[in-house]
LOSE-315014 format. One record per residue (C-alpha): x, y, z. Coordinates in pm, whole numbers, padded with zeros to 5 digits, always signed. Layout:
XYZ ...
END
This chain:
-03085+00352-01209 -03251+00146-01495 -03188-00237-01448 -02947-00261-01754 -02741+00005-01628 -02713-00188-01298 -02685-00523-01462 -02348-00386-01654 -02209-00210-01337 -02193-00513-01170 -01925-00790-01191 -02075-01142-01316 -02010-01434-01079 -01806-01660-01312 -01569-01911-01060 -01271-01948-01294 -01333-02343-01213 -01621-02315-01471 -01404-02276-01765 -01040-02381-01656 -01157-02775-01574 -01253-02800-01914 -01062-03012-02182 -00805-03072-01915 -00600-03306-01973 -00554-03663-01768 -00183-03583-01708 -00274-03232-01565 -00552-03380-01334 -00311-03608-01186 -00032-03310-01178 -00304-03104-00972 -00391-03379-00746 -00034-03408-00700 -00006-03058-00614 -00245-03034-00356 -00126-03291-00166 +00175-03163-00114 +00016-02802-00050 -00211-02940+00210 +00101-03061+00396 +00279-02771+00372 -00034-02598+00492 -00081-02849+00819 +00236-02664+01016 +00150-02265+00897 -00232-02310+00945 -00184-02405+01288 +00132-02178+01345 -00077-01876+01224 -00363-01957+01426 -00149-01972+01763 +00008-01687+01712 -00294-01500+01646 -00427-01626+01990 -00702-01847+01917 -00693-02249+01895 -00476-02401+01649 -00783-02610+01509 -00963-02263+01444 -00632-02213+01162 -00712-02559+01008 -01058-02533+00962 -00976-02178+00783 -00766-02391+00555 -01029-02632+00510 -01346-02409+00449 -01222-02096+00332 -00924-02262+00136 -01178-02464+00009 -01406-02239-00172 -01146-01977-00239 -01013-02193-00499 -01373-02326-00596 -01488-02004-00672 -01209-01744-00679 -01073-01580-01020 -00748-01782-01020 -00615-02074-01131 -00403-02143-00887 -00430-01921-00582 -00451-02118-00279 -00655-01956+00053 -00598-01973+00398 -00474-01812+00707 -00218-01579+00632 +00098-01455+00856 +00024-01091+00762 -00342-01161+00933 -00131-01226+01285 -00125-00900+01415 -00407-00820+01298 -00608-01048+01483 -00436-01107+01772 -00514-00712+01852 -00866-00744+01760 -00921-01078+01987 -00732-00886+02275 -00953-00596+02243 -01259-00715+02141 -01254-01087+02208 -01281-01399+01977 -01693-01386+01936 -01649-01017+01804 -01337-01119+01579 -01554-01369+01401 -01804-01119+01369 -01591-00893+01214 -01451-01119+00975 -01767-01216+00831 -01866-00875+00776 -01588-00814+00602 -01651-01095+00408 -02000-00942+00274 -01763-00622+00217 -01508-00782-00005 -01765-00921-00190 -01927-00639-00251 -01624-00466-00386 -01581-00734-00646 -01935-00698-00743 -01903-00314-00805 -01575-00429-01002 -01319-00226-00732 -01040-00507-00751 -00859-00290-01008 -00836+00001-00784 -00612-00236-00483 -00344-00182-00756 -00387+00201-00735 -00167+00165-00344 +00165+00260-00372 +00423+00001-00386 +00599+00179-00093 +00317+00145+00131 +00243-00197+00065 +00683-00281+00171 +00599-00021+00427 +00328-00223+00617 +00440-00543+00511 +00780-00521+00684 +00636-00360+00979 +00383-00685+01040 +00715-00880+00981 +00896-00737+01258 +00586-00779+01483 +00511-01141+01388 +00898-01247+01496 +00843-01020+01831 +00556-01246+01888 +00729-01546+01895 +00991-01489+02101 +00803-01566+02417 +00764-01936+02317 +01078-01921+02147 +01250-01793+02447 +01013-02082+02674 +00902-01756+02926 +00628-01786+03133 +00400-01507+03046 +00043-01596+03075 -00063-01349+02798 +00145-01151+02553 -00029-00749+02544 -00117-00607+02207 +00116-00327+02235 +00463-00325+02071 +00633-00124+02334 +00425-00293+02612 +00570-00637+02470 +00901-00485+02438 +00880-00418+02825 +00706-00728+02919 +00957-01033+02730 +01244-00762+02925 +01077-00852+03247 +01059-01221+03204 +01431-01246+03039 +01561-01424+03358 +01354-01721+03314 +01424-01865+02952 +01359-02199+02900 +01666-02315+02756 +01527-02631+02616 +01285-02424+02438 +01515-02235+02334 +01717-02513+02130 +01417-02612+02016 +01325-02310+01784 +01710-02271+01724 +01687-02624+01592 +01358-02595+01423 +01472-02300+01248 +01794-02398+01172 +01622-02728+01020 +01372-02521+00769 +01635-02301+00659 +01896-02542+00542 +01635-02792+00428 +01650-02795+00047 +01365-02623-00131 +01424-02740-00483 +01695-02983-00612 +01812-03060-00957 +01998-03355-01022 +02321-03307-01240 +02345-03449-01592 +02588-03663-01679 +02688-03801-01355 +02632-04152-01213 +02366-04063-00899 +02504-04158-00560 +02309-04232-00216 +02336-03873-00125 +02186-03725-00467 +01901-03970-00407 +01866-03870-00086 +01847-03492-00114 +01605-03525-00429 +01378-03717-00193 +01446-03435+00119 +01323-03172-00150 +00969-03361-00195 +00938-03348+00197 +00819-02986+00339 +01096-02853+00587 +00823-02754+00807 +00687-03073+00863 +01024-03220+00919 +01088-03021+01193 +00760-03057+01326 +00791-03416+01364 +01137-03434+01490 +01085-03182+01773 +00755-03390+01810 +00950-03674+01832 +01257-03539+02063 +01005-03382+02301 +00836-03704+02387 +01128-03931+02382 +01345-03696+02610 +01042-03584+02803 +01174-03190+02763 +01009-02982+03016 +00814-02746+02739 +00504-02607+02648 +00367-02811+02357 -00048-02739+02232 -00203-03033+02437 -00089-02890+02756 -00171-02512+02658 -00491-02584+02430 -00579-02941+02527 -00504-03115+02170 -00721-03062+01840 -01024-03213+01805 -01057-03526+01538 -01317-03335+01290 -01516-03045+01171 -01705-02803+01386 -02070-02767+01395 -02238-02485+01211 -02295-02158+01469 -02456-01820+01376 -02259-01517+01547 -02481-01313+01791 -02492-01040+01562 -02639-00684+01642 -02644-00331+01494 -02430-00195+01826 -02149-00452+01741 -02141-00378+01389 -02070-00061+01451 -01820-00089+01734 -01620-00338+01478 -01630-00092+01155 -01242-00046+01188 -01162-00420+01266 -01411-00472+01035 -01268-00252+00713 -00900-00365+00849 -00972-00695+00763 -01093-00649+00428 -00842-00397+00302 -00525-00631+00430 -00753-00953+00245 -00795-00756-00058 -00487-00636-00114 -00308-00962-00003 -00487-01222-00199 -00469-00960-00534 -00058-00935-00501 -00057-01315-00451 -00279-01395-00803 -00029-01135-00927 +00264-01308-00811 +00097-01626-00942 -00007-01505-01299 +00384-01421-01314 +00546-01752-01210 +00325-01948-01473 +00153-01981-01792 -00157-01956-01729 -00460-01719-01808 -00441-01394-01591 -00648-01397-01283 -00998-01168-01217 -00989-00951-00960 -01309-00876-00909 -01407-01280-00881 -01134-01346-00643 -01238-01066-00436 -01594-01192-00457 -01452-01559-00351 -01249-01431-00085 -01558-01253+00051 -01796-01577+00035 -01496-01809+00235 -01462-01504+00491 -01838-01498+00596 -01837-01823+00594 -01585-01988+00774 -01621-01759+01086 -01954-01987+01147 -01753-02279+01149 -01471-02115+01431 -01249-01997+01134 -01085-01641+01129 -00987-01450+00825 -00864-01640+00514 -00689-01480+00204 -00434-01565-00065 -00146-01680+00037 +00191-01689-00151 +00414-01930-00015 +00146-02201-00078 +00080-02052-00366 +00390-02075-00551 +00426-02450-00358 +00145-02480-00568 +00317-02364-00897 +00618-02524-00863 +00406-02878-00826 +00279-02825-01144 -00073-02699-01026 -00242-02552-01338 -00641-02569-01228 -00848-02471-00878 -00889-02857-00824 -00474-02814-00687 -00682-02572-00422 -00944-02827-00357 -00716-03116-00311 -00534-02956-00065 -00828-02852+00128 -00955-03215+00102 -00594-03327+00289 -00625-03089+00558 -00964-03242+00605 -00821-03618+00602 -00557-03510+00800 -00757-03350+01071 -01031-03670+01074 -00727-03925+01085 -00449-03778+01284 -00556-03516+01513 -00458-03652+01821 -00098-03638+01720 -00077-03281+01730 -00101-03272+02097 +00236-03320+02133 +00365-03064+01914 +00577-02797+02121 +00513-02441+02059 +00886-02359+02058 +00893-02558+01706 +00591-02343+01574 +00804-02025+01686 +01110-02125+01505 +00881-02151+01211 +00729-01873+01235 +01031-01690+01260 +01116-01821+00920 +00792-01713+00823 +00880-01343+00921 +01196-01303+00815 +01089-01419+00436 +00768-01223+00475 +00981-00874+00511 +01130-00734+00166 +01464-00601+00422 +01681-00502+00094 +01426-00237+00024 +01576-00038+00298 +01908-00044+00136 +01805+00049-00148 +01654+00386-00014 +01915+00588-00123 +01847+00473-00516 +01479+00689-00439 +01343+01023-00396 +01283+01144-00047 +00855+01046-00116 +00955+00754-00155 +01212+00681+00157 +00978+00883+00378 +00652+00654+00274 +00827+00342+00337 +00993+00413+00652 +00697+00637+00778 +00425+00297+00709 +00648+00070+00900 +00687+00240+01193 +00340+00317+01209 +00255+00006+01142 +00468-00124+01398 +00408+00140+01689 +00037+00201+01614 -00123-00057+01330 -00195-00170+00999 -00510+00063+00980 -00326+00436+01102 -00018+00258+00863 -00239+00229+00530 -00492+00591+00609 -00154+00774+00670 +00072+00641+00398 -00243+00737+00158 -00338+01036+00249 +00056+01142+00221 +00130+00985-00115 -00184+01143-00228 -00040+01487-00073 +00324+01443-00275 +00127+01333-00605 -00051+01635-00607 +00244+01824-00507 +00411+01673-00765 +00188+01663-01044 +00139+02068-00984 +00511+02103-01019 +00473+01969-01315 +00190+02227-01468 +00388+02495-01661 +00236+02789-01765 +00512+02953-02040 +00506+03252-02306 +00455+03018-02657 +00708+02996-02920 +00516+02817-03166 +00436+03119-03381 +00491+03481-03466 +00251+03685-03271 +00131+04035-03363 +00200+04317-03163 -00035+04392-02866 -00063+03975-02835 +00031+03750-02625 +00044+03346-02675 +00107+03157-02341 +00119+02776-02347 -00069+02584-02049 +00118+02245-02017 +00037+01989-01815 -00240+01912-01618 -00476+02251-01433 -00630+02084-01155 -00688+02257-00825 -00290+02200-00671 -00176+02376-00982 -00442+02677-01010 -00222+02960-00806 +00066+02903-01145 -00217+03060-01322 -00311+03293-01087 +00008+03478-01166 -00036+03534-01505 -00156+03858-01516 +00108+04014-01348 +00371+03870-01599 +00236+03989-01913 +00429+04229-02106 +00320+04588-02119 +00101+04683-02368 -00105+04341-02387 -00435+04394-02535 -00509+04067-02586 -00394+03700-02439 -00421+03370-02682 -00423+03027-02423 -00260+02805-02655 -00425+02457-02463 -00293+02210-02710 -00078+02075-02428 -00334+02090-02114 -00361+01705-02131 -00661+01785-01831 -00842+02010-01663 -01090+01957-01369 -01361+02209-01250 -01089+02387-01017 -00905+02453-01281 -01198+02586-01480 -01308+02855-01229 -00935+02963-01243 -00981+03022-01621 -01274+03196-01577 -01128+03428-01305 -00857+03507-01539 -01089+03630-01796 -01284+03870-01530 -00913+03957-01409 -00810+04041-01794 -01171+04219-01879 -01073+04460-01569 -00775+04552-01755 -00909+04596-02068 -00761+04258-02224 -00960+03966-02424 -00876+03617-02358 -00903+03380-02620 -00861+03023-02626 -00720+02771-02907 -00639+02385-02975 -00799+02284-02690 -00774+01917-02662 -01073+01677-02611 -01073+01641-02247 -01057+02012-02157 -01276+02086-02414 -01530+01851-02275 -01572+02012-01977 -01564+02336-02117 -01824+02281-02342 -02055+02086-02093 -02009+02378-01810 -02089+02673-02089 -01816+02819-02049 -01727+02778-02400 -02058+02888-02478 -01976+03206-02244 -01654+03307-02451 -01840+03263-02760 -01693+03105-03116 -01467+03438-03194 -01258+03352-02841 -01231+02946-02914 -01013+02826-03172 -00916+02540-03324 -00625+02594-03433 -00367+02841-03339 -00287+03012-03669 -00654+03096-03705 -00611+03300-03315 -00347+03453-03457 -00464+03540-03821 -00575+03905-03883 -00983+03790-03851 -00910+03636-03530 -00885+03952-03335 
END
């Protein structure tokens, strides 16, 4: 391939940063900081809920904040995508740590770092928009359901050393152990929950009436993160009552007060190949995650629409990275995301900032988190889960074709009962299977009406598209012309494409129509089938007096 061919294949590495921190205003700057400071508090709670869950350390979720958050928004194709852990990563990794353990998991996730990046360099960001909407509620419902089964065993306070991967097999195990809830635990996630639910997201104070203590109050409430509330009060009622529950000092010994030192992954060919699922799981649930996030984020504000192809490229350099630094898979992430939005972040240095707090936070106040109980994280979690799932979808399955219902409901179970992998390979291969199936229902092949024909000639319209699940509509045509047909005009005018299935059928019909002593002529052709025809020599093969442009010249007394 010569080098400028390559050169324009590939996707330049232009960060967004480059261009969007330039002529920025004062007043913006400060509306950025201000936005990543609150997004790196509202990140403290889920980065270390996320990483729990997942079943590694909770520090191992912050420092994914930090690094990969970090240069997700200094080199992604956003403005104001903000990088992380991510819920819909939970199941995901908590399988591959119980199967392959954690030194394979950060294996994996850096190679699937070097394979998102390449698909932004060979410009494939576009084609994460190509899965159908009904797959993407499928699986993202089904890792909903299987995030708030997850939590129910610190929810619930039962003591189960380790939860299995399996949803059936943690269906029967939390059965087992339902005797011995912890019902101090249990209030604990009920309050927690309870807490982030009611807490006021947004508040806008009425016009034209005199402000009392308790408008004051709840416009300072909706500055505060719910999460972080009810972090701190459990904290705080834990330790002052002395509960008897499981908080992360006495399961994981407490966080440690800084950054990690840099450690390659024993990496070989054997365990790269054992981890090519993990490894391609990983990358297809970043890619398409952190691309419907920018999407999401392009539509909540004005700003200039994101690159794919960079982000992808960004989301690859912060997943081979952090994993060297004890972090696990990092995408975009749209709760923080539109946190971001709606506190007026407008550049990547929103992203940066609220890496940078994470950091200060974890150098300052680690020690705090010891006493953290996990029953709060599961009552936020559970929040987490139930606004991760798009549940109205289901009702509204009777508004759809059968496709649709059976895509939707088939990817969550799968996803649920098997995983995300089997979910996605299924859920493609059938909507590829009903598209075809649908697109060859849609290939007509009908007697014309356009124009008078002479006698011994018949004009038959080809509409639609002749690709290889439409061929056998074609195949028929002989056997439903009228008697007496000496000689068949394919009036193509309306054969909007054609690929090289379809072209052998065309040229079987001619041998089939020689046999019988009939010609087969083709006119209008339009410029894609007539591409191909021309380039395979077919057209070449029927020779000018059997290809017309037009249909009245087929049809005029020369054109026999």
């Amino acid at each position: 391939m010569p080098l400028a061919t390559l050169r324009a294949a590939l996707q330049p590495f232009r960060p967004r940063a480059l261009t969007a921190l330039k002529g920025v205003s004062r007043e913006q700057l400060v509306a950025d900081i201000g936005a990543g400071l609150t997004v790196g508090i509202v990140a403290l709670p889920l980065a270390m809920a996320f990483a729990i869950a997942s079943g590694v350390k909770p520090e191992a979720g912050l420092f994914t904040a930090i690094i990969a958050g970090f240069l997700i928004s200094a080199l992604g194709g956003s403005n104001v995508q903000i990088g992380g852990p991510a819920g819909a990563f939970i199941v995901i990794v908590y399988g591959i740590v119980d199967r392959y353990g954690l030194a394979n998991l950060l294996i994996a996730t850096s190679l699937a770092g070097v394979l998102l990046f390449a698909m932004g360099l060979f410009k494939l960001g576009a084609l994460v928009r190509f899965i159908p909407v009904s797959i993407v509620i499928g699986f993202t419902n089904g890792i909903a359901v299987l995030i708030g089964l997850s939590q129910f065993k610190d929810a619930l306070g039962l003591p189960i050393a380790k939860m299995p991967g399996d949803f059936f097999a943690q269906l029967r195990t939390l059965g087992q152990h339902l005797g011995q809830i912890n019902p101090w635990a249990l209030a604990l996630t009920g309050g927690c929950l309870a807490l982030v639910v009611v807490w006021p997201k947004s508040y806008t104070m009425p016009v034209g009436v005199r402000l009392g203590w308790h408008h004051r109050l709840r416009r300072v409430a909706a500055h505060l993160p719910g999460t972080v509330v009810a972090l701190v009060g459990a904290t705080l009622i834990t330790r002052g009552l002395h509960l008897p529950v499981e908080t992360i000092g006495s399961r994981f010994g407490g966080i440690p007060q800084g950054l990690p030192g840099f450690e390659l992954p024993a990496l070989s060919w054997d365990s790269a190949k054992q981890l090519f699922i993990p490894t391609v799981t990983i990358a297809l649930l970043g890619s398409i995650e952190s691309l419907l996030c920018a999407r999401v984020a392009d539509n909540t504000a004005d700003i200039p629409r994101h690159d794919p192809n960079q982000e992808l490229m960004a989301q690859g350099v912060a997943n081979f990275v952090s994993p060297f630094f004890g972090g696990i898979p990092a995408t975009g992430t749209i709760a923080r995301t539109v946190t971001n939005v709606r506190a007026g972040g407008r550049t990547p240095l929103a992203g940066i900032v609220h890496a940078a707090t994470l950091l200060l936070i974890v150098l300052v106040a680690a020690p705090l988190a010891a006493g953290i109980p996990l029953a709060a994280m599961a009552g936020i979690l559970l929040f987490v889960a139930w606004n991760m799932g798009e549940w109205r979808e289901f009702a509204r399955l009777r508004n759809f074709r059968w496709p649709y219902r059976l895509l939707l409901v088939g990817t969550f179970v799968l996803t649920v009962v098997f995983d995300l992998t089997v979910a996605v390979e299924v859920g493609l291969v059938s909507a590829c299977a009903f598209f075809i199936v649908r697109m060859g229902s849609l290939f007509q092949v009908r007697p014309s009406t356009a124009a008078q024909t002479p006698a011994g000639v018949a004009v038959v319209e080809l509409y639609g598209a002749l690709f290889f699940g439409a061929v056998d509509k074609l195949e028929d045509l002989p056997a439903r012309l009228p008697e007496g047909t000496q000689r068949v005009v394919l009036d193509l005018h309306r054969l909007v494409a054609m690929d090289t299935s379809g072209l052998e059928a065309l040229h079987q019909l001619r041998q089939t129509l020689q046999r019988r002593g009939i010609t087969m002529d083709l006119a209008r052709a339009a410029e894609a089938p007539l591409s191909l025809l021309e380039r395979s020599g077919f057209a070449e093969e029927l020779g000018p007096q059997h290809l017309w442009p037009t249909l009245e010249a087929a049809l005029a007394p020369t054109g026999s």
